[in-house]
Each structure stands twice: as C-alpha cells, then as structure tokens.
C-alpha positions as CSV (number, residue, x, y, z in Angstrom):
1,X,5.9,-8.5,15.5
2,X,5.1,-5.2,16.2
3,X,6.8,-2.1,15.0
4,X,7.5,1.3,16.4
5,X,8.5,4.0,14.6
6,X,10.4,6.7,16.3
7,X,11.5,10.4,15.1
8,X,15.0,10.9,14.9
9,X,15.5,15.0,14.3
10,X,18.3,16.7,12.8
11,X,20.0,18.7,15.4
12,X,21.8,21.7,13.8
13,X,19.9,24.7,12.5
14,X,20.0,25.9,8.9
15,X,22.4,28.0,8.8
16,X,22.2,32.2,8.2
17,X,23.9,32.8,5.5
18,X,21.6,29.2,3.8
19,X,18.6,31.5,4.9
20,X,19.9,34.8,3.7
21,X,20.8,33.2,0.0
22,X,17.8,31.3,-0.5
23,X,16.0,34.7,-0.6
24,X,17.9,35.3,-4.3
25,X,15.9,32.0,-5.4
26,X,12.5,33.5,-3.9
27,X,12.4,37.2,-5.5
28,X,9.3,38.1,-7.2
29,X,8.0,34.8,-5.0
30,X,5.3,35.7,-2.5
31,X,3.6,32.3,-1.4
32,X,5.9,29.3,-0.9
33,X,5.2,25.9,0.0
34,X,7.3,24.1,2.5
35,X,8.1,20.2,3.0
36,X,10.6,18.0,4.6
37,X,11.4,14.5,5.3
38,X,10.4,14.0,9.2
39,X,14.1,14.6,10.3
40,X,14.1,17.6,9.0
41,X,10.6,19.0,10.7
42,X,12.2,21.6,13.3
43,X,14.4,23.2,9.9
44,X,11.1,23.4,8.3
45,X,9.5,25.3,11.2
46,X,12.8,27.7,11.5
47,X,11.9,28.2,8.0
48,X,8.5,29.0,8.0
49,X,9.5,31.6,10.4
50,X,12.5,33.6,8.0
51,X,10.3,33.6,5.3
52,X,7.7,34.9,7.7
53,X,10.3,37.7,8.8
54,X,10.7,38.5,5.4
55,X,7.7,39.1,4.2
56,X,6.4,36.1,2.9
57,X,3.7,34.1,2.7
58,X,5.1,29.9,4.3
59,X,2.6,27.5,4.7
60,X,4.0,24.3,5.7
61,X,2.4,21.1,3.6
62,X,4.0,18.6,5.8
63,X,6.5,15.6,5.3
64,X,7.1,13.5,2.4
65,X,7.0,9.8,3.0
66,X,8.6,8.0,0.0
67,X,6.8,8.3,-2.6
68,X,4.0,9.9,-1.6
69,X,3.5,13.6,-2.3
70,X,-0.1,13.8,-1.0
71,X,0.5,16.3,1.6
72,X,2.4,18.4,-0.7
73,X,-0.8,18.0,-3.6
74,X,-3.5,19.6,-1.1
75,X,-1.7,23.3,-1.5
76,X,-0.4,23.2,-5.4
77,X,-3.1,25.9,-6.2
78,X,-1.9,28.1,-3.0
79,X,1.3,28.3,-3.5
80,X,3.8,29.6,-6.1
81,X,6.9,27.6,-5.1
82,X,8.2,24.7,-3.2
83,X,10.5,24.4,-0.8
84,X,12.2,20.7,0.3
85,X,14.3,20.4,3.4
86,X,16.3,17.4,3.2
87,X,19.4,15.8,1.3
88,X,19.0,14.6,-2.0
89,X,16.6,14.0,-4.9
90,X,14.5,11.4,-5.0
91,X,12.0,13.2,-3.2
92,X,12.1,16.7,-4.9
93,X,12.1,14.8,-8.0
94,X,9.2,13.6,-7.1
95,X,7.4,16.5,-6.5
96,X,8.2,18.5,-9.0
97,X,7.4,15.5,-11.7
98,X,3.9,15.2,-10.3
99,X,2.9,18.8,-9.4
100,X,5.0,20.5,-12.3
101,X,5.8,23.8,-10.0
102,X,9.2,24.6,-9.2
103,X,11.1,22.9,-6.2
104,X,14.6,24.8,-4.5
105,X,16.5,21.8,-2.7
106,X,17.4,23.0,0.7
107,X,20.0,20.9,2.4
108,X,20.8,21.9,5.7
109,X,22.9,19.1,5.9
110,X,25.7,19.9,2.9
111,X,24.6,23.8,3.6
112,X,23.7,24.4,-0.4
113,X,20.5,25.2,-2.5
114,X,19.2,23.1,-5.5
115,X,17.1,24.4,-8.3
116,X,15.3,21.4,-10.2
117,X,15.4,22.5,-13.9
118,X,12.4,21.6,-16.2
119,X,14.9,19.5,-18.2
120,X,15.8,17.3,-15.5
121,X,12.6,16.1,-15.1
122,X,11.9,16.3,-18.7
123,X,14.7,13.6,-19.0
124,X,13.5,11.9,-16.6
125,X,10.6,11.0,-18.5
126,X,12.1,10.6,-21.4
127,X,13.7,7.7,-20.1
128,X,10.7,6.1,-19.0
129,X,9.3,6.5,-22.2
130,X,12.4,4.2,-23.5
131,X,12.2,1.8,-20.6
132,X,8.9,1.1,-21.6
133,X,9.2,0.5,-25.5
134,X,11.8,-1.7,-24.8
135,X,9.6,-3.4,-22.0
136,X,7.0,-4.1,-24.8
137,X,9.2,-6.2,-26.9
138,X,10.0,-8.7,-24.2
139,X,8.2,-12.1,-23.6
140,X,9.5,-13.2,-20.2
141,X,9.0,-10.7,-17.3
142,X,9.8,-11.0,-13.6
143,X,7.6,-9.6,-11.2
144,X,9.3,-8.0,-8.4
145,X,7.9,-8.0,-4.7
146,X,9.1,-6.3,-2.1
147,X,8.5,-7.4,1.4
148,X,9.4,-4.1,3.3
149,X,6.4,-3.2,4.9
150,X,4.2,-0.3,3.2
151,X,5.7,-1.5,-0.2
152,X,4.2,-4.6,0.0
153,X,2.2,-5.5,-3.2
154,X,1.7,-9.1,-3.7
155,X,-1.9,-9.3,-4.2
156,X,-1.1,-6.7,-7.3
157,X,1.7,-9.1,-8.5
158,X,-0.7,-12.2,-9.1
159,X,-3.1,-9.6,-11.0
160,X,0.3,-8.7,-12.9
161,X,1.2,-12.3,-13.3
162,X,-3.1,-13.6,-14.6
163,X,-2.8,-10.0,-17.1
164,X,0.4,-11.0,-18.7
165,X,-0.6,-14.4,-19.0
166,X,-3.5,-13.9,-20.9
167,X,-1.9,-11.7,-23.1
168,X,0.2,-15.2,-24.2
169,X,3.7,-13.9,-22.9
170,X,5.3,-15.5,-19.4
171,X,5.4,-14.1,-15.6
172,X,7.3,-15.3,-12.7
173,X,7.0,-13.5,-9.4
174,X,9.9,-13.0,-7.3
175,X,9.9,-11.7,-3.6
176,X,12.7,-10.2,-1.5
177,X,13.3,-7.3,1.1
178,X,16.3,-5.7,-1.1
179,X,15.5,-5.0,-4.9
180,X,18.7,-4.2,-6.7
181,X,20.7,-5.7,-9.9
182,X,23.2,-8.3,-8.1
183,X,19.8,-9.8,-6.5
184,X,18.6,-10.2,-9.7
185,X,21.5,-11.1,-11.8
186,X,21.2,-15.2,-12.8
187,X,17.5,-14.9,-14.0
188,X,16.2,-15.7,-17.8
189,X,14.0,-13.1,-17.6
190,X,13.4,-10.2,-20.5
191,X,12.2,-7.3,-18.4
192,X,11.3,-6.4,-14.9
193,X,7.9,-5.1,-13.5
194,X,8.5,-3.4,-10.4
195,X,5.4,-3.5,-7.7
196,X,7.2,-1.8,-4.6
197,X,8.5,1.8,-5.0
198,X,8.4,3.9,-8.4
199,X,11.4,4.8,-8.3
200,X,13.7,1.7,-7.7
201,X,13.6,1.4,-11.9
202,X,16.0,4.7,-11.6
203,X,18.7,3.1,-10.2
204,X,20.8,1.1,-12.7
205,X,19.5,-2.2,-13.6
206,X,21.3,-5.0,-16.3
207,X,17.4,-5.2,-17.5
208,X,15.2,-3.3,-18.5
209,X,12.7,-2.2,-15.6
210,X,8.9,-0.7,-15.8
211,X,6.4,-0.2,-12.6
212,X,3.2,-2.1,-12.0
213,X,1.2,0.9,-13.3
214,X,2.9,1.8,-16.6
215,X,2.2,-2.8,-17.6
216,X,-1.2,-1.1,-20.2
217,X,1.3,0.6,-22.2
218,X,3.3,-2.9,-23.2
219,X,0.2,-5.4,-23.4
C-alpha cells in the first residue's frame, strides 16, 4: 500500500509579546540555531526573521523527525544556542542530550518558553544508567518490534535474539504496531529490549526496559 505523507501547518503566528520575551533568554546570545517539527515550519521562518530584526545571527537547521537530530548536528559548531518550535519534550530532550548545548522550548501553541536545565537531562541519564543494571540481572528478555513503518527493526531483533542466546540467557521476540505496558502486561519475561524508538523506555513500564543499542552493557 502506498503512503503519502502530507504537511499539516500550524496556522496562528507566534505571538509578540512570545517574541519580545524570548529575547531575555537570548542576551549575550549572538548565533542561534533554529528547529521545528514540520507543523511548525512557517513559526520557524517568522522566527528567523525577529531574531534577524534584532540583531541576531538565525540559521535554521531544519525539522526534527522523531528521533533523529541529524539536521540539527550539521550546525552544533555554528551556533551558540537552540531554539525548538513545537509542544513538548521529547524532541528538545533529545537534542540537548546528544548535542549538550542549551535548548529554549518555544511553544507557540501554549504561548510559553522552556529552558532545559543541565539537570534534567542529567537525570535523564541517570535513569538509564539504573534501567540498565537492573537489565543485566535478568535471564528472560522480550524483544520488542515495532511495525510502524521507519521503526521497523526486525532483522536487528533476530541479531538481538542469536546475541543473547549465546550468551546462555533466553529471548523471545514480540511484534506489534503500539508498544506500551497494558500490551505487554501477561508476559514471563525479566526485562525488555526495545528495537523501535529510544525513547519509548521513558514512558512508564511494569518492567524494566533498555534499547537495542545499550544490550553490550548487560551481556
């Protein structure tokens, strides 16, 4: 079946008095980074062009799409600070984890900025470090497959399933468009590997949950 993707775009600009704060957060602040989720594309443009206005440096790095930060990664050495349009925090989050700089949150949406602190994130990984110690001391795992399309991963899920097996423990794969706990509640399992997006183990989970990539640390 074929799929077609089309752009649905915010409608409302970001507001004045958005604009006009959001320069408190930027003093001192001369190159800034911009990106958006695509709904949010015209808000980034608007603004490219305030920041322009006020004398400073916007380069828009493009969109974020999931958990990609790519786009975003090409400019981390020409810029000072990021800038996300959108709602939420998974993506921010995101960015800021993997590029370290600082990201402001602007919402155009709940009209508010966000400022991700350096101890958010550093919680963040603490609790990955404690998901995977406990992931180490299980025997039974569940490999979990998502089949949304770009998150995919079943060829990495036998390679999951062969690895843990010949480290002498047990593996069982199981597939499904929605990954969350009632899906997965019923199932002797010990701990969860996760092969579809990173950051599904953040949501809460009755067992313990670790990604496909982080499986060296516990074998």
């Amino acid at each position: 079946m074929e799929i077609m993707f089309v752009p649905c775009y915010y409608a409302k600009e970001i507001s004045g008095d958005l604009l006009n704060d959001l320069l408190r957060y930027l003093e001192g602040v001369e190159k800034i980074g911009i990106t958006y989720v695509i709904q949010h594309e015209k808000n980034a443009r608007q603004l490219k062009k305030f920041l322009e206005e006020n004398k400073k440096q916007a380069i828009i790095c493009g969109k974020i799409l999931g958990c990609d930060v790519a786009n975003a990664k090409k400019y981390e050495n020409e810029v000072e600070k990021f800038i996300y349009v959108g709602s939420g925090k998974f993506h921010p989050y995101n960015l800021k984890a993997q590029i370290g700089k600082d990201v402001l949150i602007l919402d155009p949406i709940s009209d508010a900025i966000t400022k991700i602190s350096d101890a958010q994130i550093n919680l963040m990984k603490r609790k990955r470090y404690s998901r995977i110690a406990k992931a180490s001391l299980a025997h039974t795992f569940g490999i979990l497959v998502s089949l949304r399309t770009y998150q995919n991963n079943v060829e990495k899920a036998f390679q999951l399933k062969e690895k843990i097996e010949s480290a002498g423990r047990k593996a069982f794969i199981f597939a499904g468009n929605d990954i969350n706990d009632s899906n997965l509640l019923g199932f002797e399992v010990d701990a969860y590997i996760n092969t579809a997006c990173p950051r599904i183990n953040e949501d809460e989970f009755s067992k313990v949950m670790i990604n496909a990539d982080e499986v060296e640390f516990i074998l």
